[in-house]
VOKOLKOL-618010 format. One record per residue (C-alpha): residue number from 1; residue in three letters; x, y, z. Coordinates in steps of 0.1 Angstrom, whole numbers. Each point is the difference from the previous one (the first is absolute). Layout:
BEGIN
<rec seq="NUM" type="Ala" px="X" py="Y" pz="Z"/>
...
END
This chain:
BEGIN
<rec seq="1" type="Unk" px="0" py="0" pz="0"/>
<rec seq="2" type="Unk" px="12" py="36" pz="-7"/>
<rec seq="3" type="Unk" px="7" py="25" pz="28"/>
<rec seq="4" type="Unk" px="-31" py="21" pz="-1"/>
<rec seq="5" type="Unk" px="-3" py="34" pz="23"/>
<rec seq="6" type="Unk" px="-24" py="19" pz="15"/>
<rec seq="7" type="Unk" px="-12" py="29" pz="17"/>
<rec seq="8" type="Unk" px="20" py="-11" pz="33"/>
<rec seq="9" type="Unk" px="34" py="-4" pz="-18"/>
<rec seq="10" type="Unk" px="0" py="34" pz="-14"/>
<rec seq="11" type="Unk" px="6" py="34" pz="22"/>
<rec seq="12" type="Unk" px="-8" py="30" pz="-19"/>
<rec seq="13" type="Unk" px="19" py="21" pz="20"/>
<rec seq="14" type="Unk" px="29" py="-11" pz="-18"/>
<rec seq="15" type="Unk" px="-10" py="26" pz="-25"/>
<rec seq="16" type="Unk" px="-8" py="27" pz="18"/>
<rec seq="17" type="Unk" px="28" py="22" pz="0"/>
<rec seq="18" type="Unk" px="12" py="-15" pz="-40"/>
<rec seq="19" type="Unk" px="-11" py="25" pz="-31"/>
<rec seq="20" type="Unk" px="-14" py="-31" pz="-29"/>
<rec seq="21" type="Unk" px="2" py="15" pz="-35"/>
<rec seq="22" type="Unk" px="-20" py="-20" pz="-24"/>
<rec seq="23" type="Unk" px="15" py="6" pz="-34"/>
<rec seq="24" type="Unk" px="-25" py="-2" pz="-29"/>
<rec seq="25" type="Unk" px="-38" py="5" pz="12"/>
<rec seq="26" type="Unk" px="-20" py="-23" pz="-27"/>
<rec seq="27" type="Unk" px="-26" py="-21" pz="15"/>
<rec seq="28" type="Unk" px="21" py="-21" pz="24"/>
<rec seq="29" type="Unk" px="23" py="32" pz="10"/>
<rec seq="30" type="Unk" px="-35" py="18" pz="10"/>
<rec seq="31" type="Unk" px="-13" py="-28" pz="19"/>
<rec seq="32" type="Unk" px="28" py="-5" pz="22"/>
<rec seq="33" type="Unk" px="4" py="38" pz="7"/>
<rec seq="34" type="Unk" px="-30" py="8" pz="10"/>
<rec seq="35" type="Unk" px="-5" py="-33" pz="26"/>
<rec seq="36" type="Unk" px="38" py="10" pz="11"/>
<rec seq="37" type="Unk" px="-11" py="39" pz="7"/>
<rec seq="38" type="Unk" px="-34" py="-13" pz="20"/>
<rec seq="39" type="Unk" px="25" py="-25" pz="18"/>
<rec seq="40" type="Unk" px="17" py="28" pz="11"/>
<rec seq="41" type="Unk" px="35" py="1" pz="-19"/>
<rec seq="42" type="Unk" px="13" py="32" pz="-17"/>
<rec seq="43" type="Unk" px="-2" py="-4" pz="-38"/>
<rec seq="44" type="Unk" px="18" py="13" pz="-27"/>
<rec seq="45" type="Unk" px="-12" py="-6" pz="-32"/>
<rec seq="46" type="Unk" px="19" py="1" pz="-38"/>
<rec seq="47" type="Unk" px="-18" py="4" pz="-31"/>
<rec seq="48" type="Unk" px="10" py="17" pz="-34"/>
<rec seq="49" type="Unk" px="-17" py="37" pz="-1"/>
<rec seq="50" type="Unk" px="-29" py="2" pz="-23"/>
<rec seq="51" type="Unk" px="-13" py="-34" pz="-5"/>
<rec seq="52" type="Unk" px="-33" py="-12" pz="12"/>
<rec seq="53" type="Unk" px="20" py="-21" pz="30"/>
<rec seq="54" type="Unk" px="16" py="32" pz="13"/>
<rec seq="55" type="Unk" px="-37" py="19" pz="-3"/>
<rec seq="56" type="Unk" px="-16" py="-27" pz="20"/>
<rec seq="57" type="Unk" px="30" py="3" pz="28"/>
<rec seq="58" type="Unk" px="-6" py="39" pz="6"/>
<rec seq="59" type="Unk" px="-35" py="-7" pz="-3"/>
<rec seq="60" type="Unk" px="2" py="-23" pz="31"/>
<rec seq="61" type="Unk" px="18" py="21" pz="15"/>
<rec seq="62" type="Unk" px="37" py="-7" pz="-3"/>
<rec seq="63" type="Unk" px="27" py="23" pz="-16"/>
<rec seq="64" type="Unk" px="17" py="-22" pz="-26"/>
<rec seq="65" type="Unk" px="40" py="1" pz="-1"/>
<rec seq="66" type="Unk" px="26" py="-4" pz="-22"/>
<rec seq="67" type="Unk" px="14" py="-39" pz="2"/>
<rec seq="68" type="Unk" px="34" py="14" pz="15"/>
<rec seq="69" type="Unk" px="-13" py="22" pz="26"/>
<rec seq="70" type="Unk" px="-27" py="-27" pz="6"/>
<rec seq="71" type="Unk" px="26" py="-26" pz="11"/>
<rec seq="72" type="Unk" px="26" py="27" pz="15"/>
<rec seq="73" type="Unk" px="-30" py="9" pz="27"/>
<rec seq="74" type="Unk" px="-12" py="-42" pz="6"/>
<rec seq="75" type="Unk" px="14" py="-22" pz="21"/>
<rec seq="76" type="Unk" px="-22" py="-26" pz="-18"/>
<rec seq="77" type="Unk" px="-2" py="-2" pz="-39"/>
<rec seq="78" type="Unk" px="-25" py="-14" pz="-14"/>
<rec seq="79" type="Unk" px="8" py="-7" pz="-37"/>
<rec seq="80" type="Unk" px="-37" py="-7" pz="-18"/>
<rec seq="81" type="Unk" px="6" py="16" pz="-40"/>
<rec seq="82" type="Unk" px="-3" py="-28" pz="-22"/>
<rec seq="83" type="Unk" px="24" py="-26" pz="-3"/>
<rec seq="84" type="Unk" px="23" py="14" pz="-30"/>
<rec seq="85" type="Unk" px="3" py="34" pz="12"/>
<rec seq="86" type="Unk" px="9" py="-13" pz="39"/>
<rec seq="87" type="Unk" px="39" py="-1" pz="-10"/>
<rec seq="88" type="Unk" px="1" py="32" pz="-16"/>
<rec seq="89" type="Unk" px="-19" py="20" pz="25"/>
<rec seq="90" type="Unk" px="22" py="-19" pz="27"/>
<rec seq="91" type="Unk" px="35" py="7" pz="-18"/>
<rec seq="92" type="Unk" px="-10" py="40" pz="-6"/>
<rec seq="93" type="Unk" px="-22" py="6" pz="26"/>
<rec seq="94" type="Unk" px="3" py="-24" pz="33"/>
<rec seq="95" type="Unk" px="40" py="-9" pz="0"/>
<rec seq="96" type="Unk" px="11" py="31" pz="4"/>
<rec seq="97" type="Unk" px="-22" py="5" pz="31"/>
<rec seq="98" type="Unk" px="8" py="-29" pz="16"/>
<rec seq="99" type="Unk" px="17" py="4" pz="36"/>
<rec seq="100" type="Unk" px="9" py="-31" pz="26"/>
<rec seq="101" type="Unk" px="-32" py="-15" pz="18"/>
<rec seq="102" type="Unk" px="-27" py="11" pz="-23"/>
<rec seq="103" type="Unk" px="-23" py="-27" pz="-19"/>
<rec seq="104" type="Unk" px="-11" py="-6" pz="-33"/>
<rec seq="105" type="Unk" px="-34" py="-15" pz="-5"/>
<rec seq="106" type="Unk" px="-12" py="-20" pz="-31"/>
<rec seq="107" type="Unk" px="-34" py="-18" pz="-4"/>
<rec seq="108" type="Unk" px="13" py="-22" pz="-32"/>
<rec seq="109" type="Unk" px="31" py="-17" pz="3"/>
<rec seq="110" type="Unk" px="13" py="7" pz="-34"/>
<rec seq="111" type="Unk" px="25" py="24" pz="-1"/>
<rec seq="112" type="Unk" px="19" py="-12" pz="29"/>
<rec seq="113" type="Unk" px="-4" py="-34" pz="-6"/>
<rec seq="114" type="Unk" px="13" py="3" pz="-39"/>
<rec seq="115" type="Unk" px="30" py="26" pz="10"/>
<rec seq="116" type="Unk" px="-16" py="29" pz="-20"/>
<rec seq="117" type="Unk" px="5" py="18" pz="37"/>
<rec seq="118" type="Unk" px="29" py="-7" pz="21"/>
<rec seq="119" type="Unk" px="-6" py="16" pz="32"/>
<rec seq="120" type="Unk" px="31" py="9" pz="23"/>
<rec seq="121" type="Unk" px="8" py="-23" pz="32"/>
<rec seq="122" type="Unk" px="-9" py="32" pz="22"/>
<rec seq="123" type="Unk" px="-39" py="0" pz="-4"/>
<rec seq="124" type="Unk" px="-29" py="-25" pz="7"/>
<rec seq="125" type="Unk" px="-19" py="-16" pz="-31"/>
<rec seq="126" type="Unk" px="-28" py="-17" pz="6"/>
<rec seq="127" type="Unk" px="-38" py="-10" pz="-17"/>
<rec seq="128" type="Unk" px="-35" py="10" pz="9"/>
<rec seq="129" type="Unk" px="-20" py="-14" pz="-31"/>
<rec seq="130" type="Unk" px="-38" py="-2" pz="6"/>
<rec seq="131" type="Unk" px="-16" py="-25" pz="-15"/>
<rec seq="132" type="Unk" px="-32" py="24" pz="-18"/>
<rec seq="133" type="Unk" px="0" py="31" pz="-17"/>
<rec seq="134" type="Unk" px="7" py="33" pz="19"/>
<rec seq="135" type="Unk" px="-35" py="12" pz="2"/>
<rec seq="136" type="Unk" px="-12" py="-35" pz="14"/>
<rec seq="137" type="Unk" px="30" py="5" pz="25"/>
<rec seq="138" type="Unk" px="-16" py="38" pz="7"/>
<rec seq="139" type="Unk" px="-33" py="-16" pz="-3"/>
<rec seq="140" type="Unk" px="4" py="-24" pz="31"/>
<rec seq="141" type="Unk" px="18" py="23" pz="20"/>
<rec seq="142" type="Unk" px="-25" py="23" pz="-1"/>
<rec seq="143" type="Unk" px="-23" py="-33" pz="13"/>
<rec seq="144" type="Unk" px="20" py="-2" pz="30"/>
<rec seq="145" type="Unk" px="14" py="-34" pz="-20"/>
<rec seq="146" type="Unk" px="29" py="-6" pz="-20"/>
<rec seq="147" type="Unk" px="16" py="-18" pz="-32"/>
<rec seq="148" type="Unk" px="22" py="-27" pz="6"/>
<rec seq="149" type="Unk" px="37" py="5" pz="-8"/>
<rec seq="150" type="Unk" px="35" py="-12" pz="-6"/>
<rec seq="151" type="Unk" px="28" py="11" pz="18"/>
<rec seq="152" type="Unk" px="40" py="-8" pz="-9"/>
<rec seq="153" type="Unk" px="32" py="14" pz="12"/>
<rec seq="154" type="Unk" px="26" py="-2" pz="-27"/>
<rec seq="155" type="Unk" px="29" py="23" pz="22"/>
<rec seq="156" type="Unk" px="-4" py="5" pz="39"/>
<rec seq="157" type="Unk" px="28" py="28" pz="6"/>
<rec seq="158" type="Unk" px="-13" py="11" pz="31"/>
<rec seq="159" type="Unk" px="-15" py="-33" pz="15"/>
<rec seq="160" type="Unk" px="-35" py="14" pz="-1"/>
<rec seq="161" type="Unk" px="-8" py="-4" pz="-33"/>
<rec seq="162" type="Unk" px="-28" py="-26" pz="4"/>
<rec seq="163" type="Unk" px="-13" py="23" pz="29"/>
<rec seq="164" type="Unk" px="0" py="32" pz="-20"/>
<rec seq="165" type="Unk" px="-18" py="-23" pz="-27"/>
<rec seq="166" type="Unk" px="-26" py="-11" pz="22"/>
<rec seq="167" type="Unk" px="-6" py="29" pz="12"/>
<rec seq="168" type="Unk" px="-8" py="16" pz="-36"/>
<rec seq="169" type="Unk" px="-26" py="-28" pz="-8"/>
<rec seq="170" type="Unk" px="-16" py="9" pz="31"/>
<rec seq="171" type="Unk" px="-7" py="31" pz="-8"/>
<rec seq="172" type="Unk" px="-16" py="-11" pz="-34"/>
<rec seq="173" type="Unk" px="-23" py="-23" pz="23"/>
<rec seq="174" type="Unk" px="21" py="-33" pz="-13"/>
<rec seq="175" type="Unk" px="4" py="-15" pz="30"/>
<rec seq="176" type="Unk" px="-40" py="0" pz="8"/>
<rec seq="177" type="Unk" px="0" py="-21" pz="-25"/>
<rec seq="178" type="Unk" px="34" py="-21" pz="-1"/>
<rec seq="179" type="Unk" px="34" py="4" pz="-14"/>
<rec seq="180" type="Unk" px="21" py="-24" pz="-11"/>
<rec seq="181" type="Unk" px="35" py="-2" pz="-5"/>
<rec seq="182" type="Unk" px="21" py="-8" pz="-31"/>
<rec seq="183" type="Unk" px="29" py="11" pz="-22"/>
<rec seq="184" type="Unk" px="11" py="19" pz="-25"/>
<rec seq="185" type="Unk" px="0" py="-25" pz="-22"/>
<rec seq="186" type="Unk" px="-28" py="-20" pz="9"/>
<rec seq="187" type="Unk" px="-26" py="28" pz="-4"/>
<rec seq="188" type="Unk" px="16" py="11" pz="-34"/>
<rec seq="189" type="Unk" px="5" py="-34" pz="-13"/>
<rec seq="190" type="Unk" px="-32" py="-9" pz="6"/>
<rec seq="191" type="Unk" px="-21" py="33" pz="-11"/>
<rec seq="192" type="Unk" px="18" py="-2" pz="-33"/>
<rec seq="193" type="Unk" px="-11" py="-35" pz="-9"/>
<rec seq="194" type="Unk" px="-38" py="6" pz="12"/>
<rec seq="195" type="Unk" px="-3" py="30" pz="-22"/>
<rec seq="196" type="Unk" px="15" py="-21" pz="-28"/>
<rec seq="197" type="Unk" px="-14" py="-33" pz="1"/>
<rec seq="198" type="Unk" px="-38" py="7" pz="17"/>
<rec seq="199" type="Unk" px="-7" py="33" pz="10"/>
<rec seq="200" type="Unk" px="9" py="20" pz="-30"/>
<rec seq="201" type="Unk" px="15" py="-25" pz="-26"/>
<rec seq="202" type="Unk" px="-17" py="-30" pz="5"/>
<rec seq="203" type="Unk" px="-36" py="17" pz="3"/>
<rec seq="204" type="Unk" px="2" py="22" pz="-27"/>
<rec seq="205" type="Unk" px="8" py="-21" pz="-27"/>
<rec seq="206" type="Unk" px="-24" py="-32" pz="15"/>
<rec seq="207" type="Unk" px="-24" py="26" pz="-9"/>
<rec seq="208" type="Unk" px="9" py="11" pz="-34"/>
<rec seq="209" type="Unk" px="1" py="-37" pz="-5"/>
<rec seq="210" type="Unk" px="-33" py="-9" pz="10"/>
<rec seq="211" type="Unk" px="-11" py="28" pz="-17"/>
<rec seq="212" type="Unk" px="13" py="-4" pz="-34"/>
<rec seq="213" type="Unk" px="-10" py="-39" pz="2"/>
<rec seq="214" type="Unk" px="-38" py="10" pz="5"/>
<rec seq="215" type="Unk" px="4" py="28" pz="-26"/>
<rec seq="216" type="Unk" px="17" py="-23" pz="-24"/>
<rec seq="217" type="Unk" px="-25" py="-27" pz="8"/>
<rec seq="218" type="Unk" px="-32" py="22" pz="-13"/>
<rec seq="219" type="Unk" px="-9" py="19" pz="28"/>
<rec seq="220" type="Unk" px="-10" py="35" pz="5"/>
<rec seq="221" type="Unk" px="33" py="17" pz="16"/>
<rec seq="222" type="Unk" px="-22" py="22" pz="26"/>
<rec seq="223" type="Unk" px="-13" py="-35" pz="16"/>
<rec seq="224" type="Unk" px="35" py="-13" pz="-2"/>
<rec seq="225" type="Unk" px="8" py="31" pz="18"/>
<rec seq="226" type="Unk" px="-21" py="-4" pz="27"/>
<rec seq="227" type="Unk" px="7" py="-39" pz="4"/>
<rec seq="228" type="Unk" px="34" py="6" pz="5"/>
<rec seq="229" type="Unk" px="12" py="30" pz="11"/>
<rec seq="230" type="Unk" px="-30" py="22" pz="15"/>
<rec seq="231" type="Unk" px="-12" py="-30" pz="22"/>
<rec seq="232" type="Unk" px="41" py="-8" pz="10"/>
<rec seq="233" type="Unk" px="-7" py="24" pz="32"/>
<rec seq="234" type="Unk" px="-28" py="-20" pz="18"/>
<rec seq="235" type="Unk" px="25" py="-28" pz="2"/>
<rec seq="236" type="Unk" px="31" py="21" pz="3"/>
<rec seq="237" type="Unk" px="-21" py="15" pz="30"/>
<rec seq="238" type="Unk" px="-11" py="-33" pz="17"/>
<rec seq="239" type="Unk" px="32" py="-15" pz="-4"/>
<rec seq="240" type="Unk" px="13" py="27" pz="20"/>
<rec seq="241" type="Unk" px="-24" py="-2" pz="30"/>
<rec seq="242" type="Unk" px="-11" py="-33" pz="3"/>
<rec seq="243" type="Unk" px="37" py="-17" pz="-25"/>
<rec seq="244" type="Unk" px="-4" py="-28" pz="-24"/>
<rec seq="245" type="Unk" px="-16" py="-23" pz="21"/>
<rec seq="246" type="Unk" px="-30" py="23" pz="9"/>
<rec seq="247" type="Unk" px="-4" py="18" pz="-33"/>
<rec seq="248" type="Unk" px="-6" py="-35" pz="-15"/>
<rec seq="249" type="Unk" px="-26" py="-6" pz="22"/>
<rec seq="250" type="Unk" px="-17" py="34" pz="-3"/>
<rec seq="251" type="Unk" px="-5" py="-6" pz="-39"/>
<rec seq="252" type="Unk" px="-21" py="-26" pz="-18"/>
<rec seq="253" type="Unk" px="6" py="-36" pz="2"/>
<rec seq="254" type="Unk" px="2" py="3" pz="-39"/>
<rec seq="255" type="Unk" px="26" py="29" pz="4"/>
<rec seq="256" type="Unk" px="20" py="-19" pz="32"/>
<rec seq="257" type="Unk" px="-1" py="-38" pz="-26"/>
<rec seq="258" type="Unk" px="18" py="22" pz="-31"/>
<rec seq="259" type="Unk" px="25" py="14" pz="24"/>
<rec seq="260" type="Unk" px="9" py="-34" pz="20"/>
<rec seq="261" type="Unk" px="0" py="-19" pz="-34"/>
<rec seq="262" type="Unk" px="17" py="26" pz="-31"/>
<rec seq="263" type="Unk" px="18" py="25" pz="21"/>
<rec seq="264" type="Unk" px="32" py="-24" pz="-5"/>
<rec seq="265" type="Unk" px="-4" py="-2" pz="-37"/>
<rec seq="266" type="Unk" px="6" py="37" pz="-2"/>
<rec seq="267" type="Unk" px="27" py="0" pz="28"/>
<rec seq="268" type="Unk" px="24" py="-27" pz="-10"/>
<rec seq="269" type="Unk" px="31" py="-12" pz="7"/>
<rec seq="270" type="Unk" px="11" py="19" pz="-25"/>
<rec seq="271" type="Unk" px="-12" py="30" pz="11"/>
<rec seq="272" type="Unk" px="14" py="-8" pz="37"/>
<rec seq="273" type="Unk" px="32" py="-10" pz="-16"/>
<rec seq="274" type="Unk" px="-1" py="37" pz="-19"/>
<rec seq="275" type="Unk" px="-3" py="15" pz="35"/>
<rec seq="276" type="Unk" px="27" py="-13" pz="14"/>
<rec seq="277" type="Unk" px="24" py="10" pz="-30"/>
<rec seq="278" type="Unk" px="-15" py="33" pz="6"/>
<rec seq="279" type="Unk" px="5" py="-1" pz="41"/>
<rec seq="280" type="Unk" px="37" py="-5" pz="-7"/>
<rec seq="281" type="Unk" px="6" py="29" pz="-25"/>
<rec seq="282" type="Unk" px="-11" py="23" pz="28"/>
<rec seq="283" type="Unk" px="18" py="-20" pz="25"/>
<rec seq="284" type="Unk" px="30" py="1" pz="-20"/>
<rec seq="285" type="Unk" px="-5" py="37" pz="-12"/>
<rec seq="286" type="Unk" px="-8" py="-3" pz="-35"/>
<rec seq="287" type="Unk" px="-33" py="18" pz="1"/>
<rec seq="288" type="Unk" px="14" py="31" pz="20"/>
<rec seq="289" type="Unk" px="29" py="3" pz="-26"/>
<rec seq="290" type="Unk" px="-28" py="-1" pz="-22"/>
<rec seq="291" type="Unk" px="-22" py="26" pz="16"/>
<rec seq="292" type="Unk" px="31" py="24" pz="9"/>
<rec seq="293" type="Unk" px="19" py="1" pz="-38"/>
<rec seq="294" type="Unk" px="-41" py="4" pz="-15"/>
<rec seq="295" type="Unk" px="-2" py="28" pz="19"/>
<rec seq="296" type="Unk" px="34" py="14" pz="-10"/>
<rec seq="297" type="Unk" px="-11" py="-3" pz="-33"/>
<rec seq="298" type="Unk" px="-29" py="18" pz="-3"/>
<rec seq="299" type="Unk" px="-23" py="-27" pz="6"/>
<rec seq="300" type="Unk" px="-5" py="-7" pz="-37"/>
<rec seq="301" type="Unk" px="-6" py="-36" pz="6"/>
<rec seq="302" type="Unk" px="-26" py="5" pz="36"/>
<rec seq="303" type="Unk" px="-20" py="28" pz="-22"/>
<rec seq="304" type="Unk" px="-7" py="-21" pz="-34"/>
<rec seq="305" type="Unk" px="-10" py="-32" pz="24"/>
<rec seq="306" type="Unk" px="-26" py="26" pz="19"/>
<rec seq="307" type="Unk" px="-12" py="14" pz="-35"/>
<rec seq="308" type="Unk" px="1" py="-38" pz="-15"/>
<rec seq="309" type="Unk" px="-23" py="-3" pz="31"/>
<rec seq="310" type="Unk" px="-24" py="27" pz="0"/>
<rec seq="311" type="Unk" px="-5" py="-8" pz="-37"/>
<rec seq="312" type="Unk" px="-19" py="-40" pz="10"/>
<rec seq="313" type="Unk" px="-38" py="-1" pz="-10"/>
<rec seq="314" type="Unk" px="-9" py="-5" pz="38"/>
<rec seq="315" type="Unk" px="13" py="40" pz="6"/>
<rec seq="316" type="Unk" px="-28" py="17" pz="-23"/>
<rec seq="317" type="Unk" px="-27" py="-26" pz="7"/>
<rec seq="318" type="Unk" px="5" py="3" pz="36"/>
<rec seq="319" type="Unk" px="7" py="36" pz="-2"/>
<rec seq="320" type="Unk" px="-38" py="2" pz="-17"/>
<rec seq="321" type="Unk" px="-14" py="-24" pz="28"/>
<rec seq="322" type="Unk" px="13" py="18" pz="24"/>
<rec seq="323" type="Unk" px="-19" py="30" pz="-8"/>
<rec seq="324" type="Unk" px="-31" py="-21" pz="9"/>
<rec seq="325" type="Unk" px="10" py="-2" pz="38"/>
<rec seq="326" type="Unk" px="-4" py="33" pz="18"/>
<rec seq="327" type="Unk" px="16" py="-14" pz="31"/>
<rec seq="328" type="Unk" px="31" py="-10" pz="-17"/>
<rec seq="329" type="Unk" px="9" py="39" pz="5"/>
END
């Protein structure tokens, strides 16, 4: 079993005299600020003047910073851009602000774990990933509740990292719910392959398959649509609350019989074989080499994939269906 804390293994005093600067203020950045302000901690926040992210910090009442003088005031740096900027902004920005005894903060493990940042020996690094979107983590605070997180120390300088760390997911409301602890690599390793091979990668194109099968096969493409993409999130959502077991068990017998009895014909050993080929690329680097030199190179290859994408049948019939569904907005 994992090492999972909670409320009574985290003292938020720990921050009360540190400054936290949360560097980038997108959806995750704004969640955690504004639970780490109502928990009590002095925030400063860094966002790039005139975008809508910067707006939405003076509009909640903050004073948005540059990077450099974000991380030259915190004692805690909370690093939340997206992942191909993170080295940049840490190189120009955070490095040079860097003093013995202060912490930097990550809540995805990539960076650190594939050496795009190489923080000195002097300063704490340590994860505070939650596992749900910043306004869910805002969202439950708010409840007096809290998101489950992860929690990794990759460099203890001080011998309080883990404390310090704690303490943080506290004051998101984490440890209301549980926090478990992991590595670096365990939580990047991991994230990586779910996008790829289920989540994201896996999902996406089951559905353009299913889709152009039906479509192929005679079928008018809005009920294709519907059959397997619109209704995904009933099951996506059960599976969730209740997880496989109960989700079969909340649909129709026919539904729960075509699952027990095909789902392997779709999912072969093949396809598991595929996944681990692709497990060991990112265990072995391959895919962030990959992802760093695209970006480096304009993206060329990453924005003719997303047009190939955005050009599939599915987009415009869905796009038309969707108009049909008021609550969608």
């Amino acid at each position: 079993m994992p090492k999972i804390y909670y409320d009574g293994d985290a003292d938020l005093d720990i921050l009360k005299d540190k400054t936290i600067a949360i560097i980038g203020y997108g959806i995750q950045g704004r969640g955690q600020a504004l639970c780490l302000r109502d928990s009590g901690c002095k925030v400063v926040i860094s966002e790039l003047e005139g975008t809508p992210n910067f707006n939405k910090a003076q509009e909640d009442g903050f004073a948005p910073l540059p990077a450099e003088e974000a991380a030259r005031q915190a004692d805690v740096i909370q690093i939340l851009t997206q992942d191909h900027v993170q080295a940049k902004v840490y190189k120009e920005a955070i490095k040079p602000n860097l003093k013995k005894g202060k912490a930097l903060c990550f809540s995805h493990g990539f960076n650190i774990h594939f050496k795009q940042i190489k923080p000195p020996k002097k300063v704490d690094v340590f994860m505070v990933a939650p596992k749900g979107p910043g306004a869910l983590v805002r969202k439950m605070y708010e409840e007096g509740k809290g998101v489950p997180c992860l929690v990794a120390v990759f460099q203890d300088a001080t011998g309080n990292a883990l404390k310090v760390a704690l303490s943080y997911a506290k004051a998101l409301g984490a440890t209301k719910a549980g926090v478990i602890e992991t590595t670096f690599k365990e939580e990047t390793e991991t994230d990586l392959f779910g996008e790829q091979t289920v989540l994201c990668g896996g999902v996406t194109e089951l559905i353009k398959a299913g889709f152009d099968t039906l479509v192929e096969a005679g079928y008018q493409p809005e009920i294709a649509y519907f059959e397997v993409l619109h209704e995904l999130k009933l099951i996506t959502d059960l599976i969730q609350a209740e997880g496989i077991a109960g989700m079969r068990r909340r649909v129709s017998n026919t539904a729960c019989y075509g699952d027990l009895t095909r789902g392997k014909r779709i999912i072969t050993g093949k396809t598991r074989k595929e996944m681990k080929k692709i497990l060991k690329e990112i265990q072995k680097g391959k895919f962030a080499r990959e992802w760093i030199k695209e970006n480096e190179e304009g993206r060329l290859n990453f924005n003719r994939l997303l047009k190939e994408g955005d050009e599939h049948p599915i987009e415009q019939v869905g796009k038309n269906l969707r108009q049909m569904m008021p609550w969608m907005k």
